[in-house]
C-alpha positions as CSV (number, residue, x, y, z in Angstrom):
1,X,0.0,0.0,0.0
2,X,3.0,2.7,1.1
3,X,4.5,1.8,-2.2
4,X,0.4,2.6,-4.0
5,X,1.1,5.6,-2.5
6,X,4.2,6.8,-3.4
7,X,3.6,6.4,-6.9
8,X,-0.1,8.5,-6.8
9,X,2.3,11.2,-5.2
10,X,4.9,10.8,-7.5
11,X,2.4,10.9,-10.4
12,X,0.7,14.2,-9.7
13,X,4.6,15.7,-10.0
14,X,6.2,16.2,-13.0
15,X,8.7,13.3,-14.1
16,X,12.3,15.0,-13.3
17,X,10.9,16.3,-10.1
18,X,8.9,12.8,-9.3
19,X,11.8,10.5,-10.2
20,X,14.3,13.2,-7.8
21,X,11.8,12.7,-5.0
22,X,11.3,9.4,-4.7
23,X,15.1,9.0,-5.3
24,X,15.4,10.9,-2.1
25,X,13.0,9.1,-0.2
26,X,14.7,5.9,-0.8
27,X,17.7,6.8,-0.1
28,X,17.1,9.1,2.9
29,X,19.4,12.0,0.7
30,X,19.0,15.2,1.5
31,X,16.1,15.0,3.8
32,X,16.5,17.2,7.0
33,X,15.3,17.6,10.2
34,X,13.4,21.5,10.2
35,X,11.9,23.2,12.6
36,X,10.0,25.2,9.9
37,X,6.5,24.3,9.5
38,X,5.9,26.3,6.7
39,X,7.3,24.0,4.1
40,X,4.3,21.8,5.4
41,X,1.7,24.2,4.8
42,X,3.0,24.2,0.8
43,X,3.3,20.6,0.6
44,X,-0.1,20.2,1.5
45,X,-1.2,22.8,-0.5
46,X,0.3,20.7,-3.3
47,X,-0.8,17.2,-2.3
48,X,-4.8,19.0,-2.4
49,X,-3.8,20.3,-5.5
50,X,-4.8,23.8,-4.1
51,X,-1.5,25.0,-5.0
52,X,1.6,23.7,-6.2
53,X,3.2,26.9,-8.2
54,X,3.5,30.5,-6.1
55,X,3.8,33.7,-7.3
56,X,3.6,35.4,-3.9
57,X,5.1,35.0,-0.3
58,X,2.6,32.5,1.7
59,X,1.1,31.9,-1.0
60,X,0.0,28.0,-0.9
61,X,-0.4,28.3,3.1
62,X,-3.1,31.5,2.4
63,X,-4.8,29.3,-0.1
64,X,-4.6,26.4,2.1
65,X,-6.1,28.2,5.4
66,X,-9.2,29.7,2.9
67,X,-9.8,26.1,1.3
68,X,-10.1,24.8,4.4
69,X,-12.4,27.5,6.1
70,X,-14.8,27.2,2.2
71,X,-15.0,23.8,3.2
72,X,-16.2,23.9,6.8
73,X,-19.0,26.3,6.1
74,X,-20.7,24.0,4.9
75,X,-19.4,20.7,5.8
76,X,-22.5,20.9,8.8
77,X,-21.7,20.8,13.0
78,X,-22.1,17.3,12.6
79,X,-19.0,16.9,10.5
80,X,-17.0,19.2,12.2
81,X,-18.4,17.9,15.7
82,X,-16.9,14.5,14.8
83,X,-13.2,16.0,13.5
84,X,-13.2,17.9,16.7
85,X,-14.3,14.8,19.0
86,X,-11.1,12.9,17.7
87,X,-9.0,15.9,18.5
88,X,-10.1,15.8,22.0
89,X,-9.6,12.1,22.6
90,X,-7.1,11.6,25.2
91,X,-5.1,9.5,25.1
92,X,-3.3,10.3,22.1
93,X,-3.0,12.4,19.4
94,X,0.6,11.0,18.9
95,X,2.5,7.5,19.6
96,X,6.6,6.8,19.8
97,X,5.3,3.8,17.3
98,X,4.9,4.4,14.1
99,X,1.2,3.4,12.6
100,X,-0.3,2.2,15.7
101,X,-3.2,4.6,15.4
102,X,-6.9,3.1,15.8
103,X,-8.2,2.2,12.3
104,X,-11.2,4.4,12.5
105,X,-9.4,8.1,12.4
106,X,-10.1,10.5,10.8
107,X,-7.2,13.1,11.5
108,X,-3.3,12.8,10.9
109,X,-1.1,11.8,13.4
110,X,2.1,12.2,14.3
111,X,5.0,9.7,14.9
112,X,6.9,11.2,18.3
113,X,10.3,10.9,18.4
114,X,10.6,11.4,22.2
115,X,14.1,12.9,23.6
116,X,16.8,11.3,25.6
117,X,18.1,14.6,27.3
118,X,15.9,17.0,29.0
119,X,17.8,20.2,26.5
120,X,17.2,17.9,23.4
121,X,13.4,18.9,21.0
122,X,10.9,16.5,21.0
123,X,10.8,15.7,17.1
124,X,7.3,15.4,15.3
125,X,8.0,12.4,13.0
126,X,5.9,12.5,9.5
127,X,5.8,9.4,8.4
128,X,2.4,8.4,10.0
129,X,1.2,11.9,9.3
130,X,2.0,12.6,5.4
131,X,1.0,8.7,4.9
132,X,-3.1,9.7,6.3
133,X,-3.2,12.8,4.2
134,X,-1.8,10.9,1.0
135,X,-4.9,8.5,2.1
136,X,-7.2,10.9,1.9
137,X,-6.2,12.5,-1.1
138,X,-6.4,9.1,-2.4
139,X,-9.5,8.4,-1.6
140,X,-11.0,11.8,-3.3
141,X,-11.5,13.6,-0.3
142,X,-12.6,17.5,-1.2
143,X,-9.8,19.4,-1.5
144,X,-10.9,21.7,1.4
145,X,-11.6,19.2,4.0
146,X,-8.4,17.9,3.5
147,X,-6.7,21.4,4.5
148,X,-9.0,21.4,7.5
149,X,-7.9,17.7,9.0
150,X,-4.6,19.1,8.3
151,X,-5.0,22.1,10.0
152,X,-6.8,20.4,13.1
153,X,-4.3,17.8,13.1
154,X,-1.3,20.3,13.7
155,X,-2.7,21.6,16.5
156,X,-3.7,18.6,17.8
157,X,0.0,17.3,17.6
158,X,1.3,21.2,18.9
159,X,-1.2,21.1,21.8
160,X,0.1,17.2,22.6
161,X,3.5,18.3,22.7
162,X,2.9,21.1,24.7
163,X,1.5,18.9,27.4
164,X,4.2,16.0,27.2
165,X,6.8,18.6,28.0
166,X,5.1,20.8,30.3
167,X,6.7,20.9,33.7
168,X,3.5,22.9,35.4
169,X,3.4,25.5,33.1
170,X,0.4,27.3,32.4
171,X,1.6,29.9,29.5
172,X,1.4,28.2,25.7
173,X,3.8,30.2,24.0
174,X,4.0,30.2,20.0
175,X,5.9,31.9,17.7
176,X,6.9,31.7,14.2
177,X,5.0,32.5,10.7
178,X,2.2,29.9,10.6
179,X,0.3,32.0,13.9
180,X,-0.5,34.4,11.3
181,X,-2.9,31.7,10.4
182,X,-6.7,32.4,12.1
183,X,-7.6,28.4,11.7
184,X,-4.7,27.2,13.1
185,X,-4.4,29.8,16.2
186,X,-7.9,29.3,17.1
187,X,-7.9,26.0,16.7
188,X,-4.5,25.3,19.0
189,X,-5.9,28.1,21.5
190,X,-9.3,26.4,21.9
191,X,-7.5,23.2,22.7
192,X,-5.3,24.5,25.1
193,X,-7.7,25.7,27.2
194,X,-9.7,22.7,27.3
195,X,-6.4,21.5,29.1
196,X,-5.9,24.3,30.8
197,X,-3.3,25.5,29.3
198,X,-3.6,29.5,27.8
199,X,-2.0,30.4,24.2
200,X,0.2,33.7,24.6
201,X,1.2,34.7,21.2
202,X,2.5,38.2,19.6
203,X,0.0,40.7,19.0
204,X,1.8,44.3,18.5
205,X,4.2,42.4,16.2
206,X,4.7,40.2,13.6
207,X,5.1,36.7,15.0
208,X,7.4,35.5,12.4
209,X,10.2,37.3,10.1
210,X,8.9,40.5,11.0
211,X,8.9,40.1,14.8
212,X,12.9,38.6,14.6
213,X,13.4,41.9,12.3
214,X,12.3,44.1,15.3
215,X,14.7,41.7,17.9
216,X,17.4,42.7,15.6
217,X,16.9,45.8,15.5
218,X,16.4,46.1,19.3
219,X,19.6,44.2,19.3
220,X,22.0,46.4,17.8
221,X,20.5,49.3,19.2
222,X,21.6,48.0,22.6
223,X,25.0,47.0,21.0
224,X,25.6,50.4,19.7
225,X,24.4,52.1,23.1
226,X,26.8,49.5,25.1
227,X,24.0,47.4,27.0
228,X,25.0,44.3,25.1
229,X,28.6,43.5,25.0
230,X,28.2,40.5,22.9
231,X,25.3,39.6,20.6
232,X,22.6,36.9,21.2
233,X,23.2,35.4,18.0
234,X,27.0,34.9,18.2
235,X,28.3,32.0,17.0
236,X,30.9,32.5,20.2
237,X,28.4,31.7,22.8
Protein backbone atom coordinates (compact mmCIF):
# COMPACT_ATOMS: atom_id res chain seq x y z
CA UNK A 1 0.00 0.00 0.00
CA UNK A 2 3.02 2.67 1.10
CA UNK A 3 4.46 1.81 -2.22
CA UNK A 4 0.38 2.56 -4.04
CA UNK A 5 1.12 5.63 -2.48
CA UNK A 6 4.19 6.78 -3.36
CA UNK A 7 3.56 6.40 -6.86
CA UNK A 8 -0.07 8.54 -6.78
CA UNK A 9 2.32 11.23 -5.17
CA UNK A 10 4.95 10.75 -7.47
CA UNK A 11 2.44 10.93 -10.38
CA UNK A 12 0.70 14.23 -9.66
CA UNK A 13 4.62 15.74 -10.04
CA UNK A 14 6.23 16.22 -12.99
CA UNK A 15 8.66 13.32 -14.08
CA UNK A 16 12.30 15.04 -13.33
CA UNK A 17 10.90 16.30 -10.13
CA UNK A 18 8.93 12.77 -9.27
CA UNK A 19 11.84 10.49 -10.24
CA UNK A 20 14.33 13.16 -7.75
CA UNK A 21 11.79 12.70 -5.02
CA UNK A 22 11.29 9.42 -4.66
CA UNK A 23 15.09 9.00 -5.34
CA UNK A 24 15.40 10.93 -2.08
CA UNK A 25 13.01 9.08 -0.25
CA UNK A 26 14.66 5.89 -0.81
CA UNK A 27 17.72 6.82 -0.11
CA UNK A 28 17.15 9.13 2.93
CA UNK A 29 19.42 12.02 0.66
CA UNK A 30 19.00 15.19 1.49
CA UNK A 31 16.12 14.97 3.77
CA UNK A 32 16.49 17.21 7.00
CA UNK A 33 15.34 17.61 10.21
CA UNK A 34 13.41 21.54 10.19
CA UNK A 35 11.92 23.18 12.61
CA UNK A 36 10.04 25.19 9.93
CA UNK A 37 6.53 24.26 9.48
CA UNK A 38 5.88 26.30 6.74
CA UNK A 39 7.28 24.02 4.13
CA UNK A 40 4.26 21.78 5.43
CA UNK A 41 1.68 24.23 4.78
CA UNK A 42 3.03 24.19 0.75
CA UNK A 43 3.31 20.62 0.61
CA UNK A 44 -0.14 20.23 1.47
CA UNK A 45 -1.23 22.81 -0.52
CA UNK A 46 0.27 20.75 -3.32
CA UNK A 47 -0.80 17.21 -2.34
CA UNK A 48 -4.77 18.96 -2.40
CA UNK A 49 -3.82 20.30 -5.52
CA UNK A 50 -4.81 23.83 -4.13
CA UNK A 51 -1.46 25.01 -4.98
CA UNK A 52 1.59 23.67 -6.24
CA UNK A 53 3.16 26.90 -8.24
CA UNK A 54 3.54 30.49 -6.08
CA UNK A 55 3.80 33.71 -7.31
CA UNK A 56 3.64 35.43 -3.90
CA UNK A 57 5.13 35.02 -0.25
CA UNK A 58 2.65 32.51 1.69
CA UNK A 59 1.10 31.88 -0.97
CA UNK A 60 0.00 27.97 -0.92
CA UNK A 61 -0.42 28.32 3.14
CA UNK A 62 -3.06 31.49 2.39
CA UNK A 63 -4.80 29.34 -0.14
CA UNK A 64 -4.58 26.40 2.14
CA UNK A 65 -6.13 28.17 5.38
CA UNK A 66 -9.20 29.75 2.92
CA UNK A 67 -9.83 26.15 1.34
CA UNK A 68 -10.08 24.83 4.43
CA UNK A 69 -12.37 27.54 6.10
CA UNK A 70 -14.83 27.24 2.21
CA UNK A 71 -15.01 23.84 3.16
CA UNK A 72 -16.17 23.95 6.84
CA UNK A 73 -18.96 26.33 6.14
CA UNK A 74 -20.74 23.99 4.86
CA UNK A 75 -19.43 20.66 5.80
CA UNK A 76 -22.53 20.89 8.85
CA UNK A 77 -21.67 20.77 13.00
CA UNK A 78 -22.15 17.29 12.64
CA UNK A 79 -18.99 16.87 10.52
CA UNK A 80 -17.02 19.18 12.22
CA UNK A 81 -18.40 17.92 15.67
CA UNK A 82 -16.87 14.46 14.78
CA UNK A 83 -13.17 15.96 13.49
CA UNK A 84 -13.21 17.91 16.70
CA UNK A 85 -14.30 14.75 19.00
CA UNK A 86 -11.07 12.91 17.70
CA UNK A 87 -9.02 15.93 18.48
CA UNK A 88 -10.05 15.77 22.00
CA UNK A 89 -9.60 12.13 22.62
CA UNK A 90 -7.09 11.55 25.18
CA UNK A 91 -5.06 9.49 25.07
CA UNK A 92 -3.27 10.34 22.10
CA UNK A 93 -2.96 12.38 19.41
CA UNK A 94 0.57 10.97 18.87
CA UNK A 95 2.48 7.52 19.60
CA UNK A 96 6.63 6.76 19.80
CA UNK A 97 5.32 3.75 17.25
CA UNK A 98 4.86 4.35 14.12
CA UNK A 99 1.23 3.45 12.61
CA UNK A 100 -0.32 2.20 15.71
CA UNK A 101 -3.19 4.59 15.40
CA UNK A 102 -6.89 3.12 15.81
CA UNK A 103 -8.18 2.19 12.35
CA UNK A 104 -11.22 4.36 12.48
CA UNK A 105 -9.38 8.14 12.41
CA UNK A 106 -10.11 10.45 10.79
CA UNK A 107 -7.20 13.05 11.53
CA UNK A 108 -3.26 12.80 10.90
CA UNK A 109 -1.14 11.79 13.44
CA UNK A 110 2.11 12.18 14.27
CA UNK A 111 5.05 9.75 14.94
CA UNK A 112 6.92 11.24 18.28
CA UNK A 113 10.34 10.93 18.35
CA UNK A 114 10.63 11.41 22.24
CA UNK A 115 14.12 12.95 23.62
CA UNK A 116 16.77 11.29 25.56
CA UNK A 117 18.11 14.58 27.26
CA UNK A 118 15.90 17.04 29.04
CA UNK A 119 17.79 20.21 26.50
CA UNK A 120 17.20 17.88 23.43
CA UNK A 121 13.41 18.92 21.03
CA UNK A 122 10.89 16.50 20.99
CA UNK A 123 10.83 15.67 17.06
CA UNK A 124 7.28 15.41 15.28
CA UNK A 125 8.05 12.41 12.97
CA UNK A 126 5.87 12.54 9.47
CA UNK A 127 5.78 9.35 8.35
CA UNK A 128 2.45 8.42 9.95
CA UNK A 129 1.15 11.93 9.30
CA UNK A 130 2.02 12.59 5.43
CA UNK A 131 0.96 8.67 4.90
CA UNK A 132 -3.08 9.66 6.28
CA UNK A 133 -3.17 12.82 4.19
CA UNK A 134 -1.79 10.91 1.05
CA UNK A 135 -4.86 8.50 2.08
CA UNK A 136 -7.21 10.87 1.90
CA UNK A 137 -6.24 12.54 -1.11
CA UNK A 138 -6.41 9.07 -2.42
CA UNK A 139 -9.53 8.43 -1.57
CA UNK A 140 -10.97 11.79 -3.30
CA UNK A 141 -11.52 13.57 -0.31
CA UNK A 142 -12.58 17.48 -1.23
CA UNK A 143 -9.79 19.39 -1.51
CA UNK A 144 -10.94 21.70 1.36
CA UNK A 145 -11.63 19.15 3.98
CA UNK A 146 -8.38 17.88 3.46
CA UNK A 147 -6.72 21.37 4.51
CA UNK A 148 -8.98 21.39 7.55
CA UNK A 149 -7.92 17.73 8.95
CA UNK A 150 -4.60 19.10 8.29
CA UNK A 151 -5.01 22.13 10.02
CA UNK A 152 -6.83 20.37 13.13
CA UNK A 153 -4.35 17.82 13.09
CA UNK A 154 -1.25 20.25 13.72
CA UNK A 155 -2.70 21.58 16.45
CA UNK A 156 -3.69 18.60 17.84
CA UNK A 157 -0.05 17.32 17.63
CA UNK A 158 1.33 21.21 18.93
CA UNK A 159 -1.21 21.06 21.80
CA UNK A 160 0.13 17.16 22.61
CA UNK A 161 3.50 18.32 22.66
CA UNK A 162 2.87 21.09 24.71
CA UNK A 163 1.54 18.94 27.41
CA UNK A 164 4.19 15.98 27.20
CA UNK A 165 6.83 18.60 28.05
CA UNK A 166 5.11 20.78 30.33
CA UNK A 167 6.66 20.90 33.72
CA UNK A 168 3.54 22.89 35.44
CA UNK A 169 3.40 25.52 33.11
CA UNK A 170 0.37 27.29 32.39
CA UNK A 171 1.58 29.85 29.47
CA UNK A 172 1.39 28.19 25.68
CA UNK A 173 3.76 30.24 23.99
CA UNK A 174 3.96 30.24 19.99
CA UNK A 175 5.87 31.89 17.66
CA UNK A 176 6.89 31.67 14.18
CA UNK A 177 4.96 32.49 10.73
CA UNK A 178 2.22 29.90 10.58
CA UNK A 179 0.33 32.00 13.88
CA UNK A 180 -0.54 34.41 11.32
CA UNK A 181 -2.88 31.73 10.37
CA UNK A 182 -6.65 32.38 12.08
CA UNK A 183 -7.57 28.40 11.73
CA UNK A 184 -4.69 27.21 13.12
CA UNK A 185 -4.45 29.85 16.24
CA UNK A 186 -7.87 29.33 17.14
CA UNK A 187 -7.92 26.00 16.67
CA UNK A 188 -4.54 25.31 19.01
CA UNK A 189 -5.88 28.13 21.54
CA UNK A 190 -9.30 26.37 21.94
CA UNK A 191 -7.54 23.16 22.68
CA UNK A 192 -5.32 24.51 25.10
CA UNK A 193 -7.72 25.66 27.16
CA UNK A 194 -9.72 22.69 27.32
CA UNK A 195 -6.41 21.55 29.12
CA UNK A 196 -5.87 24.29 30.82
CA UNK A 197 -3.30 25.55 29.30
CA UNK A 198 -3.63 29.51 27.78
CA UNK A 199 -2.01 30.40 24.19
CA UNK A 200 0.18 33.68 24.59
CA UNK A 201 1.20 34.72 21.20
CA UNK A 202 2.48 38.15 19.59
CA UNK A 203 -0.04 40.73 19.03
CA UNK A 204 1.83 44.32 18.50
CA UNK A 205 4.20 42.44 16.19
CA UNK A 206 4.75 40.18 13.58
CA UNK A 207 5.06 36.68 14.96
CA UNK A 208 7.37 35.52 12.38
CA UNK A 209 10.18 37.34 10.09
CA UNK A 210 8.87 40.49 10.97
CA UNK A 211 8.92 40.12 14.75
CA UNK A 212 12.87 38.61 14.56
CA UNK A 213 13.36 41.85 12.28
CA UNK A 214 12.28 44.12 15.26
CA UNK A 215 14.68 41.74 17.91
CA UNK A 216 17.44 42.75 15.61
CA UNK A 217 16.94 45.80 15.48
CA UNK A 218 16.44 46.05 19.27
CA UNK A 219 19.57 44.18 19.33
CA UNK A 220 22.03 46.45 17.81
CA UNK A 221 20.53 49.32 19.21
CA UNK A 222 21.60 47.96 22.59
CA UNK A 223 25.01 47.01 21.02
CA UNK A 224 25.57 50.37 19.75
CA UNK A 225 24.44 52.05 23.05
CA UNK A 226 26.82 49.54 25.08
CA UNK A 227 24.01 47.40 26.96
CA UNK A 228 25.00 44.34 25.08
CA UNK A 229 28.58 43.52 24.98
CA UNK A 230 28.19 40.50 22.94
CA UNK A 231 25.26 39.61 20.55
CA UNK A 232 22.57 36.87 21.21
CA UNK A 233 23.20 35.36 17.99
CA UNK A 234 27.02 34.89 18.18
CA UNK A 235 28.34 32.02 16.95
CA UNK A 236 30.94 32.49 20.19
CA UNK A 237 28.36 31.69 22.77
Amino acid sequence: EDEKLRGWVAARLPAAEAEALVAQLAGDFGLYLTSSCGRLFDAVSGLAGICSRVTYEGQAAVELESAAWRWAERAGERRLGRLWAEARNFPRWGTEQPGAFPPERELAYFDYQAPSHPDEPLVFGLRSFWRRLCVLAAEGRDAGEIAYIFHLSLAAGMCEAALRLNEGEKDLLAGGGVFQNKLLTEALGRLAAENGLTLRYPRRLPPGDGGIAFGQIVTYCAEQAGGIREAPCSTSR
